[in-house]
mmCIF file as gemmi writes it, N, C-alpha and C atoms, coordinates in Angstrom:
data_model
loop_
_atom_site.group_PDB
_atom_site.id
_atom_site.type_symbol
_atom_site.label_atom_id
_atom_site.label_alt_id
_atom_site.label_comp_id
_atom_site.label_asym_id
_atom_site.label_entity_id
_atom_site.label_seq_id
_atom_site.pdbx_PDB_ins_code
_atom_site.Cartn_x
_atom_site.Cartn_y
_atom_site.Cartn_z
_atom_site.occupancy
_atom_site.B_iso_or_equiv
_atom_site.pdbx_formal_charge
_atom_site.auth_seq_id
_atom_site.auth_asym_id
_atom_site.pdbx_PDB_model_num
ATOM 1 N N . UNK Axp A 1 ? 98.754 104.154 76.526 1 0 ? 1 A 1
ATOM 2 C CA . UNK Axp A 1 ? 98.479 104.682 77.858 1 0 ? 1 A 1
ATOM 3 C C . UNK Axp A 1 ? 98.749 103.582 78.887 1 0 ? 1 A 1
ATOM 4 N N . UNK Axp A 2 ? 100.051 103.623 79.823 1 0 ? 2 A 1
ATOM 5 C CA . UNK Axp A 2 ? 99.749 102.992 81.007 1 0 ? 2 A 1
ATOM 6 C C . UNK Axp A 2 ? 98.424 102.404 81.63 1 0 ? 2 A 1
ATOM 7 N N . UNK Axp A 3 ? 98.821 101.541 82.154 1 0 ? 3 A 1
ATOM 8 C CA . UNK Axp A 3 ? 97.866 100.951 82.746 1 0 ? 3 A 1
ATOM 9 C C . UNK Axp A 3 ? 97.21 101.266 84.462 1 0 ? 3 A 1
ATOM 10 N N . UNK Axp A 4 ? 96.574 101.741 84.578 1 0 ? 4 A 1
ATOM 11 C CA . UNK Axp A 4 ? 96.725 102.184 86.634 1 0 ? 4 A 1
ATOM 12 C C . UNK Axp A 4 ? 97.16 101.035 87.313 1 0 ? 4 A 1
ATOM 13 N N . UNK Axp A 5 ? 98.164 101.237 88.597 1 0 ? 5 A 1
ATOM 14 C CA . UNK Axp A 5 ? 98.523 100.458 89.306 1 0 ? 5 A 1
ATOM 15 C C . UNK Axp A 5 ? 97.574 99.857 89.745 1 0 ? 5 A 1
ATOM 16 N N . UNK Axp A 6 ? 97.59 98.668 90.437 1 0 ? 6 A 1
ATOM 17 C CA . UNK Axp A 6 ? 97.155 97.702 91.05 1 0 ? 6 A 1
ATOM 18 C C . UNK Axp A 6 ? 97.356 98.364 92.401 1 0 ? 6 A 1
ATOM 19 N N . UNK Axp A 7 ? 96.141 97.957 93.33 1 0 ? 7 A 1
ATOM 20 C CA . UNK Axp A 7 ? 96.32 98.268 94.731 1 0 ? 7 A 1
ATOM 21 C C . UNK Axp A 7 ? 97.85 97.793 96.136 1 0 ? 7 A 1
ATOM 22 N N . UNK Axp A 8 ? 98.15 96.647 95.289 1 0 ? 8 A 1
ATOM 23 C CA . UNK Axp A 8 ? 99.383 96.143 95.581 1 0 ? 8 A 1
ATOM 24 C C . UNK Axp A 8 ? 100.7 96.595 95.372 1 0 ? 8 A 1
ATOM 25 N N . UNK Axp A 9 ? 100.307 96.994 94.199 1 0 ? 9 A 1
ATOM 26 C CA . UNK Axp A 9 ? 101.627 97.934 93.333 1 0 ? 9 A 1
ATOM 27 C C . UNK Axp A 9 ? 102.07 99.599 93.961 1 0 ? 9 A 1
ATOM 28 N N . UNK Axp A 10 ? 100.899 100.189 94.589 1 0 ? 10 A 1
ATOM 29 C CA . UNK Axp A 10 ? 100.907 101.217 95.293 1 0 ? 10 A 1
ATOM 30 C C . UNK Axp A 10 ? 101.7 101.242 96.535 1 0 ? 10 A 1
ATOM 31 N N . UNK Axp A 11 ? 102.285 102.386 96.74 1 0 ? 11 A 1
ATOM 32 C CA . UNK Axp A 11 ? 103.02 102.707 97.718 1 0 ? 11 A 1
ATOM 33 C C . UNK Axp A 11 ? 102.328 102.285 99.238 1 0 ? 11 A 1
ATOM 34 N N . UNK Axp A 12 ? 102.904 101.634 100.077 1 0 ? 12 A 1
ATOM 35 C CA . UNK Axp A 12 ? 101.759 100.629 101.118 1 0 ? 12 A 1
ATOM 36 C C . UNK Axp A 12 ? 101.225 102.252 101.573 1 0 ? 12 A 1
ATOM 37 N N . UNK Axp A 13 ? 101.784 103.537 102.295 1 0 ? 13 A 1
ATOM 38 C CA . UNK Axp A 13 ? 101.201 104.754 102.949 1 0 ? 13 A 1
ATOM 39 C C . UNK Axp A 13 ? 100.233 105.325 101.471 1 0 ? 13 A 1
ATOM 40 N N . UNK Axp A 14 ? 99.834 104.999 100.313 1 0 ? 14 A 1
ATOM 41 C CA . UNK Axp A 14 ? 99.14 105.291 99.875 1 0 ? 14 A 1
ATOM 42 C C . UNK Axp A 14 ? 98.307 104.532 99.118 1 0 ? 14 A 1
ATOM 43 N N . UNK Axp A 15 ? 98.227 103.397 99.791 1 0 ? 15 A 1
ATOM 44 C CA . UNK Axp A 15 ? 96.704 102.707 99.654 1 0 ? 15 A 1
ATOM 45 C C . UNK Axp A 15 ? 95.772 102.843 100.63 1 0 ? 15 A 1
ATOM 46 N N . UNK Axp A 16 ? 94.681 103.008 100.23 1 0 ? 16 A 1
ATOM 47 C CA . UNK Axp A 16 ? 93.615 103.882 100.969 1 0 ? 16 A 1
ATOM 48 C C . UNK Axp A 16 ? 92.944 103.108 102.44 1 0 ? 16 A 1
ATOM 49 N N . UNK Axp A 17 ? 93.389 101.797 102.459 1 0 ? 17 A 1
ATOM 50 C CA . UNK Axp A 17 ? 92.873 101.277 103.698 1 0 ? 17 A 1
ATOM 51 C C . UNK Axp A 17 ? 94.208 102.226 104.628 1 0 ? 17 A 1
ATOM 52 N N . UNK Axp A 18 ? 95.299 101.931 104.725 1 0 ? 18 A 1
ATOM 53 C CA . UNK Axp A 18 ? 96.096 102.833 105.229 1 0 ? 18 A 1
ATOM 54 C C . UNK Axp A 18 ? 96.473 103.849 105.496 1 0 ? 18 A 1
ATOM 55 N N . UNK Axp A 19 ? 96.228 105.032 104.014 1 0 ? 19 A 1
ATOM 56 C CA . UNK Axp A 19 ? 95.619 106.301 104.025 1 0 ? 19 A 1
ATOM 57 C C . UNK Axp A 19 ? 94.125 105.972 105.809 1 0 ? 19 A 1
ATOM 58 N N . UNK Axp A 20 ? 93.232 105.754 105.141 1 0 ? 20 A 1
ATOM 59 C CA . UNK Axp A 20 ? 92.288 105.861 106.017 1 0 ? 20 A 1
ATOM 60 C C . UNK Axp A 20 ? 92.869 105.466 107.461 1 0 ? 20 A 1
ATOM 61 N N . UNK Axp A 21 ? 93.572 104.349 108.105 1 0 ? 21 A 1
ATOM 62 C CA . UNK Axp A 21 ? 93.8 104.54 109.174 1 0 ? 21 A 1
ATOM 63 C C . UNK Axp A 21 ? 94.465 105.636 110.02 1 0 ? 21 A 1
ATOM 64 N N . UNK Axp A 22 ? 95.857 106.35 108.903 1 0 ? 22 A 1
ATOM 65 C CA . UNK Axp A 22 ? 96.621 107.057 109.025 1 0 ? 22 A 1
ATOM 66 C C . UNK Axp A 22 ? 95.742 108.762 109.156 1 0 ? 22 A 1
ATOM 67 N N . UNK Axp A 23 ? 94.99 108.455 108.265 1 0 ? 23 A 1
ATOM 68 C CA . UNK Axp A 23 ? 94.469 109.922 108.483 1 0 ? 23 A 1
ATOM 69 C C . UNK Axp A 23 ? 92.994 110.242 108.086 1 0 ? 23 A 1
ATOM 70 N N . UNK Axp A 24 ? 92.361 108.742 108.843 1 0 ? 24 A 1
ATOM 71 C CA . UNK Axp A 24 ? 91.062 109.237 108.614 1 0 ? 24 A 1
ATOM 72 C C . UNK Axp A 24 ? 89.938 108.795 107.751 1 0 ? 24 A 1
ATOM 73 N N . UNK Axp A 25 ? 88.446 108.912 107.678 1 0 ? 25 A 1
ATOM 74 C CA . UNK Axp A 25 ? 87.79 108.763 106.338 1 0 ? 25 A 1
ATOM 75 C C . UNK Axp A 25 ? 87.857 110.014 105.666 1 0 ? 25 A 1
ATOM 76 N N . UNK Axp A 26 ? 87.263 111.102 106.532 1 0 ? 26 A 1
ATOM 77 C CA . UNK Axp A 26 ? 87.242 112.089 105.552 1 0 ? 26 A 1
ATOM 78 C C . UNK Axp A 26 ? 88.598 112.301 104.407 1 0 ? 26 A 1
ATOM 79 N N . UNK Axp A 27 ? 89.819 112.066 104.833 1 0 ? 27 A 1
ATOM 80 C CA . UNK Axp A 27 ? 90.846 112.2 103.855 1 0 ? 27 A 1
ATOM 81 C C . UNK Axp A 27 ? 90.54 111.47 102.696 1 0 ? 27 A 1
ATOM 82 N N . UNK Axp A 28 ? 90.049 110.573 102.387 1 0 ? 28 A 1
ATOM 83 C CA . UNK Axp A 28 ? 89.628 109.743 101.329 1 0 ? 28 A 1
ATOM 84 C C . UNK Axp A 28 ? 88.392 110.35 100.595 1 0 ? 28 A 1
ATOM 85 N N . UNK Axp A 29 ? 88.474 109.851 99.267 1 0 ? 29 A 1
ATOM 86 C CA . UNK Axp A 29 ? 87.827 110.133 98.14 1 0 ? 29 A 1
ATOM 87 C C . UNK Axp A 29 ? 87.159 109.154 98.171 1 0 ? 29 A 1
ATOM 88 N N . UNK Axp A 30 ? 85.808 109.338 97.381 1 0 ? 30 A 1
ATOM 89 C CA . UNK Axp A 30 ? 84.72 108.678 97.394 1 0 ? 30 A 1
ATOM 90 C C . UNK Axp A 30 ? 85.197 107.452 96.774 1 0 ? 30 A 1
ATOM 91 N N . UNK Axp A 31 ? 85.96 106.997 95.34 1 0 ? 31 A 1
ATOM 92 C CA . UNK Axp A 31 ? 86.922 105.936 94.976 1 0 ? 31 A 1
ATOM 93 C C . UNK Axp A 31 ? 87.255 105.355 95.911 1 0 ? 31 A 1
ATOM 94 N N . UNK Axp A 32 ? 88.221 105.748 96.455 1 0 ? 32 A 1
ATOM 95 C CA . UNK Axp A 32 ? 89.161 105.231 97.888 1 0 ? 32 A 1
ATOM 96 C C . UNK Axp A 32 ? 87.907 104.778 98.535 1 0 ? 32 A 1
ATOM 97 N N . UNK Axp A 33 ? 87.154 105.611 99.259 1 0 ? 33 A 1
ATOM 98 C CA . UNK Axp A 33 ? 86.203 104.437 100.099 1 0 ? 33 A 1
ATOM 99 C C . UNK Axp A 33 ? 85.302 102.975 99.742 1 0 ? 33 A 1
ATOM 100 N N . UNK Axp A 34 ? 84.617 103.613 98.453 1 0 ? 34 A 1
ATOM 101 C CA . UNK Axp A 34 ? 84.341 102.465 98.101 1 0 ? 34 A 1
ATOM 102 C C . UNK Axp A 34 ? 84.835 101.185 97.821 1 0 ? 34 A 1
ATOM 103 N N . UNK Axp A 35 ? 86.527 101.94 97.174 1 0 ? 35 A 1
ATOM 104 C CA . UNK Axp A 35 ? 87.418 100.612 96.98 1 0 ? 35 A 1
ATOM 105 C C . UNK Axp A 35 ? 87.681 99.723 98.526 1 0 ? 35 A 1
ATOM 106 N N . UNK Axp A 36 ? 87.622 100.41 99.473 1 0 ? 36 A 1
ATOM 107 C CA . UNK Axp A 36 ? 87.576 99.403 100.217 1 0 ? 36 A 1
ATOM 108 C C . UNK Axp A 36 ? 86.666 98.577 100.969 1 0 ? 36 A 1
ATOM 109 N N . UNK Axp A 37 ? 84.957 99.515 100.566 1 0 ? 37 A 1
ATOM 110 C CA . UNK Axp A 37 ? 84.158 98.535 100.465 1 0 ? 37 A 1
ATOM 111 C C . UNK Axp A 37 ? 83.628 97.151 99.867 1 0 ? 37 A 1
ATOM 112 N N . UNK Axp A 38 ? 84.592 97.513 98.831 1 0 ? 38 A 1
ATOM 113 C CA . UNK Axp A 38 ? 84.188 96.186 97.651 1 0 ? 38 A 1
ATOM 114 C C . UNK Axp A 38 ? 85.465 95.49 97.736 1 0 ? 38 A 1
ATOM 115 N N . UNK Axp A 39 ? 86.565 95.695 98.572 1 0 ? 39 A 1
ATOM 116 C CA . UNK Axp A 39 ? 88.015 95.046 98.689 1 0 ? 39 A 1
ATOM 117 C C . UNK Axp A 39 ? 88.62 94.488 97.923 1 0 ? 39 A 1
ATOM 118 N N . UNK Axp A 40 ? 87.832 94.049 96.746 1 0 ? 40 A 1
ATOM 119 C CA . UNK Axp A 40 ? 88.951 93.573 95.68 1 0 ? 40 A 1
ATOM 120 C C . UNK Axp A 40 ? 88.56 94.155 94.609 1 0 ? 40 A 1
ATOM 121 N N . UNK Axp A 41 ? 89.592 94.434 93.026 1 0 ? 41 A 1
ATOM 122 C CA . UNK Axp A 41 ? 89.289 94.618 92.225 1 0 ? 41 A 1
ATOM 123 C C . UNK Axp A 41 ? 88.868 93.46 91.01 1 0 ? 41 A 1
ATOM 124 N N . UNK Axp A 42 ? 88.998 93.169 89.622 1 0 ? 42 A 1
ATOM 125 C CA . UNK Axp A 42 ? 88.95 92.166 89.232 1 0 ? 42 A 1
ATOM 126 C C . UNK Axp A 42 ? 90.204 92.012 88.496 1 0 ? 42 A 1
ATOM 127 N N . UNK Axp A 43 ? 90.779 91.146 87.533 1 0 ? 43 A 1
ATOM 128 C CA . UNK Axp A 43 ? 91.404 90.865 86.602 1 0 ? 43 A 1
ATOM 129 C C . UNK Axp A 43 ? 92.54 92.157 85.918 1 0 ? 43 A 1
ATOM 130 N N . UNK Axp A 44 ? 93.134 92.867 86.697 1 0 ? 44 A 1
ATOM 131 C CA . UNK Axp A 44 ? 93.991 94.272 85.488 1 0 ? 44 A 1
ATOM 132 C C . UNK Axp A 44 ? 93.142 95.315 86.024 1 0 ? 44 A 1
ATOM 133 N N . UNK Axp A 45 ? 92.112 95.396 86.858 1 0 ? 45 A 1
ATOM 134 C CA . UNK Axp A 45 ? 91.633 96.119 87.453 1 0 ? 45 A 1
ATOM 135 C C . UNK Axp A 45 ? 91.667 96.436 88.743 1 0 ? 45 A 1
ATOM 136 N N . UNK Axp A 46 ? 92.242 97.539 89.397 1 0 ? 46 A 1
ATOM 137 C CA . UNK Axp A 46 ? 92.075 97.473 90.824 1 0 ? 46 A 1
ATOM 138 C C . UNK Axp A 46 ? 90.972 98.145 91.648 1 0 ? 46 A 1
ATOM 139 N N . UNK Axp A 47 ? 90.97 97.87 92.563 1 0 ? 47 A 1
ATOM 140 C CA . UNK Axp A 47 ? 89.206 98.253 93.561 1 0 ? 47 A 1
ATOM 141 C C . UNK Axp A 47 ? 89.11 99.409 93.302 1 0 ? 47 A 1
ATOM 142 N N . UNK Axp A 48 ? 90.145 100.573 93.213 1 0 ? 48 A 1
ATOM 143 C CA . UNK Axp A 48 ? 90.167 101.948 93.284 1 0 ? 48 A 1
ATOM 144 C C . UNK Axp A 48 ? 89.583 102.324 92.001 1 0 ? 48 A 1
ATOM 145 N N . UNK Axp A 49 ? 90.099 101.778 90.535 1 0 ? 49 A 1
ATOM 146 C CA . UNK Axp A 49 ? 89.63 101.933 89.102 1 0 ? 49 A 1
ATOM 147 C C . UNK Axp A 49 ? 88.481 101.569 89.119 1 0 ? 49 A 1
ATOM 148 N N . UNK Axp A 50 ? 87.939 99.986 89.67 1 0 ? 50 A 1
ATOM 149 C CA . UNK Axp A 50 ? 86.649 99.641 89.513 1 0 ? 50 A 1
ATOM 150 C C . UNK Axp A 50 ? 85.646 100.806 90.477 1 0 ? 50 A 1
ATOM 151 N N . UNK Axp A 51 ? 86.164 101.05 91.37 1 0 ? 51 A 1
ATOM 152 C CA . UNK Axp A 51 ? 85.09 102.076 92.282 1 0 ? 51 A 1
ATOM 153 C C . UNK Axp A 51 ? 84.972 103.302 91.649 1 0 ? 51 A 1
ATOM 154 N N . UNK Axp A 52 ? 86.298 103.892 91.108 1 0 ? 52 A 1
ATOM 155 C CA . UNK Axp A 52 ? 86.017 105.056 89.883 1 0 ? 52 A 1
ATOM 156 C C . UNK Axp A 52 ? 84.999 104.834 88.749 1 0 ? 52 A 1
ATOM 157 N N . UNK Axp A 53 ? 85.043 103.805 88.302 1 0 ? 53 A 1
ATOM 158 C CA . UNK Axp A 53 ? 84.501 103.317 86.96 1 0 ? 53 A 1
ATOM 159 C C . UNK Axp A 53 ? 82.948 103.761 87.106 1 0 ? 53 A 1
ATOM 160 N N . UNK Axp A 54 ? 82.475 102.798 88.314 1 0 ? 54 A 1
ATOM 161 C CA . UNK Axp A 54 ? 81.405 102.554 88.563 1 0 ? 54 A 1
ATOM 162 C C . UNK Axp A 54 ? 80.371 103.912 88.854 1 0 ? 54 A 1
ATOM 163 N N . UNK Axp A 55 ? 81.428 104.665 89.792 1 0 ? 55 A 1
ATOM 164 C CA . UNK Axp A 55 ? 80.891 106.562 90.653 1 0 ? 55 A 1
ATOM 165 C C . UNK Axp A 55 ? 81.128 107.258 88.878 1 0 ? 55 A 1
ATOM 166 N N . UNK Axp A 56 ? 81.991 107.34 87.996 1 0 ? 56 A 1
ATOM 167 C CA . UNK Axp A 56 ? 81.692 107.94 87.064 1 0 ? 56 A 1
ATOM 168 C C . UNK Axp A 56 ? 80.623 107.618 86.16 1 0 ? 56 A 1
ATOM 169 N N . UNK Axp A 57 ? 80.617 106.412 86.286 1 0 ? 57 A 1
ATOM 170 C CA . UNK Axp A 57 ? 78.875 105.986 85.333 1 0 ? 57 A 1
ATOM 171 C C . UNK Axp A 57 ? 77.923 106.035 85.776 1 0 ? 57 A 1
ATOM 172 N N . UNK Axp A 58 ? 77.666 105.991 87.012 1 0 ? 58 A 1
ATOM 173 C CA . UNK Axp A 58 ? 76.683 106.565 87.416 1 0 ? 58 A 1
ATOM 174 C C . UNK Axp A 58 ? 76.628 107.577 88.583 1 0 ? 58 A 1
ATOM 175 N N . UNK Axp A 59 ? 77.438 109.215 87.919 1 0 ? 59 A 1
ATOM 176 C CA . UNK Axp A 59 ? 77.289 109.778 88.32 1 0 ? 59 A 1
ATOM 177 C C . UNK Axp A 59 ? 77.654 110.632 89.765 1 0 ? 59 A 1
ATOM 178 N N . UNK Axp A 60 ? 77.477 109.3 90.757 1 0 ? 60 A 1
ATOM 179 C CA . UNK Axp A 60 ? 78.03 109.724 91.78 1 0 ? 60 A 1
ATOM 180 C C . UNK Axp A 60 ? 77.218 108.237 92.763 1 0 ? 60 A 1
ATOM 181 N N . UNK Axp A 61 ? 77.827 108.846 94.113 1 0 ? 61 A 1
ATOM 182 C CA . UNK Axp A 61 ? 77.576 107.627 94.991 1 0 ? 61 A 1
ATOM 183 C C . UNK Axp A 61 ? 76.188 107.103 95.015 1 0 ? 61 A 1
ATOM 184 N N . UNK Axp A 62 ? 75.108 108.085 95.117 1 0 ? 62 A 1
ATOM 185 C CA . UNK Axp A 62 ? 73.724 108.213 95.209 1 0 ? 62 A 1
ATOM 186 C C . UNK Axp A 62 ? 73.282 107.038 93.481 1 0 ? 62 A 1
ATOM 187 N N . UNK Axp A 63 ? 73.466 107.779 93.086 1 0 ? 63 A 1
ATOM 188 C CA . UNK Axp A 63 ? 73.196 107.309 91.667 1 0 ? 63 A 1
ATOM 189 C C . UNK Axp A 63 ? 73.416 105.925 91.365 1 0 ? 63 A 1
ATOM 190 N N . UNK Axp A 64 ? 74.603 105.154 92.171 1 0 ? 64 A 1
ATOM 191 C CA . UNK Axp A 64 ? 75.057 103.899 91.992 1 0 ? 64 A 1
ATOM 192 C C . UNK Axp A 64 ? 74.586 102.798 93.379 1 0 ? 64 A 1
ATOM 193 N N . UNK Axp A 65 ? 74.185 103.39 94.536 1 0 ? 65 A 1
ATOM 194 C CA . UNK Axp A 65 ? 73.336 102.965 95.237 1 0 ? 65 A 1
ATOM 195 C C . UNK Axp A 65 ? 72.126 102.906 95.216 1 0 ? 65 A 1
ATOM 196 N N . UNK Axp A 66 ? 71.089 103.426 93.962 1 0 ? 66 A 1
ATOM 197 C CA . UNK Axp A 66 ? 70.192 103.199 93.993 1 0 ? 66 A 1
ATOM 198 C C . UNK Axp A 66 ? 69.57 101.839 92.842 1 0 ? 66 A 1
ATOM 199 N N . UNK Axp A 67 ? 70.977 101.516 92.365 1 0 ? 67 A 1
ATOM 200 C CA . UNK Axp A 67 ? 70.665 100.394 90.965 1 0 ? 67 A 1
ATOM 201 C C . UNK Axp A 67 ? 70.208 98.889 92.362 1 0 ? 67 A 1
ATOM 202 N N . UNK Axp A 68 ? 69.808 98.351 91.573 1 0 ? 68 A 1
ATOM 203 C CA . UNK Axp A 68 ? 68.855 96.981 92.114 1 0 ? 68 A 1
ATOM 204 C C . UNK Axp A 68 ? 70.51 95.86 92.449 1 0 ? 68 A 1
ATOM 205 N N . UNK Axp A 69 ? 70.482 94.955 92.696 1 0 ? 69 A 1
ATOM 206 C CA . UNK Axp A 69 ? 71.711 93.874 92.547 1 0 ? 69 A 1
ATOM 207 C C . UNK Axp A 69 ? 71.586 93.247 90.954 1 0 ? 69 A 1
ATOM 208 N N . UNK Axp A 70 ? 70.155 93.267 90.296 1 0 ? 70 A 1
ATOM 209 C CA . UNK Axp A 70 ? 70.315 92.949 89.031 1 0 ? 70 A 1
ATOM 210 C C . UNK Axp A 70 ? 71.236 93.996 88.37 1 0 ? 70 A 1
ATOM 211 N N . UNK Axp A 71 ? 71.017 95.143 87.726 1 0 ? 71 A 1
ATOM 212 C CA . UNK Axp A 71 ? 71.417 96.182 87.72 1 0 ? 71 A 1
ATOM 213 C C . UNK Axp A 71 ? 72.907 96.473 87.893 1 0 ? 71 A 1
ATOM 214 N N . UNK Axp A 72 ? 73.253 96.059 88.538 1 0 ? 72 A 1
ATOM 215 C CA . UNK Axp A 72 ? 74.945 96.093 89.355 1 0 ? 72 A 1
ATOM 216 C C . UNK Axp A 72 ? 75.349 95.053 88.815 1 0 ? 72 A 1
ATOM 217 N N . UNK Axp A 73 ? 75.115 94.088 88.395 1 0 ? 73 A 1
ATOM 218 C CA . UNK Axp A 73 ? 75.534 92.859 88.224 1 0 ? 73 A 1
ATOM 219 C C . UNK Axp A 73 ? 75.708 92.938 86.392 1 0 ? 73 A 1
ATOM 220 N N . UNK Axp A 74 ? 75.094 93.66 85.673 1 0 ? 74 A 1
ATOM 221 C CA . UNK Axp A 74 ? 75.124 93.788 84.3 1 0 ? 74 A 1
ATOM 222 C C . UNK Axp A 74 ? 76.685 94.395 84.258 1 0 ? 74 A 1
ATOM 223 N N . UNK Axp A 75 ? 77.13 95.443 84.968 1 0 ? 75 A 1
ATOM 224 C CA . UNK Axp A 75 ? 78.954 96.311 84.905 1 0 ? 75 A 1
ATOM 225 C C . UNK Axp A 75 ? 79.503 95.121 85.162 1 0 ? 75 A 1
ATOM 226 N N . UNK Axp A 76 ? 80.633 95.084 84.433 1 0 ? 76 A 1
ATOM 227 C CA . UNK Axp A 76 ? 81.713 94.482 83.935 1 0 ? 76 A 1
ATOM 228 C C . UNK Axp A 76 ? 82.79 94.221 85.728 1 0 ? 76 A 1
ATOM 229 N N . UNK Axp A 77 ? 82.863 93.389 86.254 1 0 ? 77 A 1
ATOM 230 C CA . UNK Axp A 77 ? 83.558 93.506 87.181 1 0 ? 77 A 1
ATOM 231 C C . UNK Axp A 77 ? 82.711 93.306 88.625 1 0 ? 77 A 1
ATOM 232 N N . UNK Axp A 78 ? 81.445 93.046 87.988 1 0 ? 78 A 1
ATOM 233 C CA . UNK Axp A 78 ? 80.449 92.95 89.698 1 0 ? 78 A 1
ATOM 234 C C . UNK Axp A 78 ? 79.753 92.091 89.698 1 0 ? 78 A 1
ATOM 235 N N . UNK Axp A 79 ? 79.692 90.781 90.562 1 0 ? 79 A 1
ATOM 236 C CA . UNK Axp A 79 ? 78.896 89.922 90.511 1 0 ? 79 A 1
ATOM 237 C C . UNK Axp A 79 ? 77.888 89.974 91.315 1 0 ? 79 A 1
ATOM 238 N N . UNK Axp A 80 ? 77.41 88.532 91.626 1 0 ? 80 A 1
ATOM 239 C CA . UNK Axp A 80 ? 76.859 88.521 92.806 1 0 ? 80 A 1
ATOM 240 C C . UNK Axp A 80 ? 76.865 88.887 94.205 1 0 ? 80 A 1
ATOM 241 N N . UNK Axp A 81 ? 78.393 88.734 94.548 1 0 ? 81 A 1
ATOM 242 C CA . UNK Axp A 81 ? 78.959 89.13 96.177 1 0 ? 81 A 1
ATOM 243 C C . UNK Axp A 81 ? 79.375 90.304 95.906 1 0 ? 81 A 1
ATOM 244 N N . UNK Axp A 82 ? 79.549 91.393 94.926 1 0 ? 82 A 1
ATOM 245 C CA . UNK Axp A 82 ? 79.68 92.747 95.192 1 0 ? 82 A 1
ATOM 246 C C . UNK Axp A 82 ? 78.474 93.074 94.797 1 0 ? 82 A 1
ATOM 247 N N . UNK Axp A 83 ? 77.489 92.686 94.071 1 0 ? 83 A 1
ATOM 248 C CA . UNK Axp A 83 ? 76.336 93.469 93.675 1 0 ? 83 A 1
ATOM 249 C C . UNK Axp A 83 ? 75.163 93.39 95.531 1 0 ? 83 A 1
ATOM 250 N N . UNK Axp A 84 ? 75.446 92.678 95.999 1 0 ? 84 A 1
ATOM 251 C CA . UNK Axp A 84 ? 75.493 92.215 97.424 1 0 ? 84 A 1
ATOM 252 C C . UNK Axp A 84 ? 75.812 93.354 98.404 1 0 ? 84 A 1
ATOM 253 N N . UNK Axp A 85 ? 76.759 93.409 98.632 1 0 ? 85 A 1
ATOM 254 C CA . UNK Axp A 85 ? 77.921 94.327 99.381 1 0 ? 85 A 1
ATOM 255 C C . UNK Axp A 85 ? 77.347 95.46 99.08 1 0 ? 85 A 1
ATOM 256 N N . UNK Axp A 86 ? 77 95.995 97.745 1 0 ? 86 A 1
ATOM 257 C CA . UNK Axp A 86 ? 76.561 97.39 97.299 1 0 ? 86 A 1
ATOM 258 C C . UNK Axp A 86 ? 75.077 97.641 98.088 1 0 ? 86 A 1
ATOM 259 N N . UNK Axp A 87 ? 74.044 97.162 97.79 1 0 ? 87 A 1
ATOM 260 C CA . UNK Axp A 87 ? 72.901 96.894 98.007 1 0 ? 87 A 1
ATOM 261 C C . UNK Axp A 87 ? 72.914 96.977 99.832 1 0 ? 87 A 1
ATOM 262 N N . UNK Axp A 88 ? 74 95.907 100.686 1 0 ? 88 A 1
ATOM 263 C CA . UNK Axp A 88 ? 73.635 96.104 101.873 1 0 ? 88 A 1
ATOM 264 C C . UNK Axp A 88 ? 73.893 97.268 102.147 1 0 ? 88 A 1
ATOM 265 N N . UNK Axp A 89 ? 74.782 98.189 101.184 1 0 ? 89 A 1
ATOM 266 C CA . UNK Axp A 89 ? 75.621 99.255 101.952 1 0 ? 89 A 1
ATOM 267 C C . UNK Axp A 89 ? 74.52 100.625 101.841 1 0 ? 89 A 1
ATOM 268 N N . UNK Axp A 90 ? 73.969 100.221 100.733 1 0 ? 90 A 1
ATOM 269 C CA . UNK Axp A 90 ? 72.486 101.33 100.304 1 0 ? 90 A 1
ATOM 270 C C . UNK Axp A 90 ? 71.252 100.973 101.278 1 0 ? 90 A 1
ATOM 271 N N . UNK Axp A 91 ? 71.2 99.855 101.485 1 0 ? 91 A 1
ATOM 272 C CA . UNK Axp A 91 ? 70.131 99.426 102.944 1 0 ? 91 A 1
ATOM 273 C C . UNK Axp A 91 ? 70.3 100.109 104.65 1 0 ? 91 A 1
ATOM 274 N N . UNK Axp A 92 ? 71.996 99.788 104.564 1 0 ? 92 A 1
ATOM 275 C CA . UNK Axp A 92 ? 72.233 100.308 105.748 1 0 ? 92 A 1
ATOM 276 C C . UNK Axp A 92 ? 72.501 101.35 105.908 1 0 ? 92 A 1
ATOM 277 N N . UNK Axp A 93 ? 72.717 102.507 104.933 1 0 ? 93 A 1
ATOM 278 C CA . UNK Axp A 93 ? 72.501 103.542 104.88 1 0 ? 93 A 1
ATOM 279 C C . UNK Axp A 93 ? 71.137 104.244 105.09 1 0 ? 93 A 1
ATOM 280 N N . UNK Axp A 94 ? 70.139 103.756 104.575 1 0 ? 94 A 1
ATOM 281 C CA . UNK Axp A 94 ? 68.59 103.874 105.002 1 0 ? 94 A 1
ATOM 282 C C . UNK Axp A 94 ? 68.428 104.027 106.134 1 0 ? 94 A 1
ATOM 283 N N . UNK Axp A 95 ? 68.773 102.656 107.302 1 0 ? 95 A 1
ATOM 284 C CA . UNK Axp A 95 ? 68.856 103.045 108.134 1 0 ? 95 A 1
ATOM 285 C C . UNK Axp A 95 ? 69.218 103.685 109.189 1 0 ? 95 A 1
């Protein structure tokens, strides 16, 4: 099985920071947004796969904003400065 492109490797009008300027948030998928919340992917992984990865294991957006930064930090691909990023984004959503 192929491997998914890399965010680089993608057609520049269909990577999702561009998608999104071009036409929007709502045009974007919950993947797509997150991938550009967390802006990078890791190692053979790109932001879009890792943001899939993450919304399919747990479920959905809700489900993965409510894990702790410990918690986030156990998935393969999230450290400290994205387990970070996640957490502010579930805070500032609160408010």
């Amino acid at each position: 099985m192929p491997r998914p492109l890399l965010i680089k490797e993608m057609a520049e009008q269909e990577r999702p920071r561009e998608r999104m300027m071009r036409l929007g948030p709502k045009a974007l998928n919950n993947a797509e947004l997150l991938a550009i919340i967390l802006g990078t992917g890791v190692r053979g992984e790109s932001a879009i796969h890792l943001a899939d990865r993450l919304l399919t294991r747990f479920g959905n957006v809700r489900g993965l904003l409510e894990l702790s930064t410990d918690e986030l930090q156990l998935e393969p691909g999230i450290g400290v400065a994205k387990a970070c990023q996640l957490a502010a984004l579930s805070e500032f959503a609160v408010r």
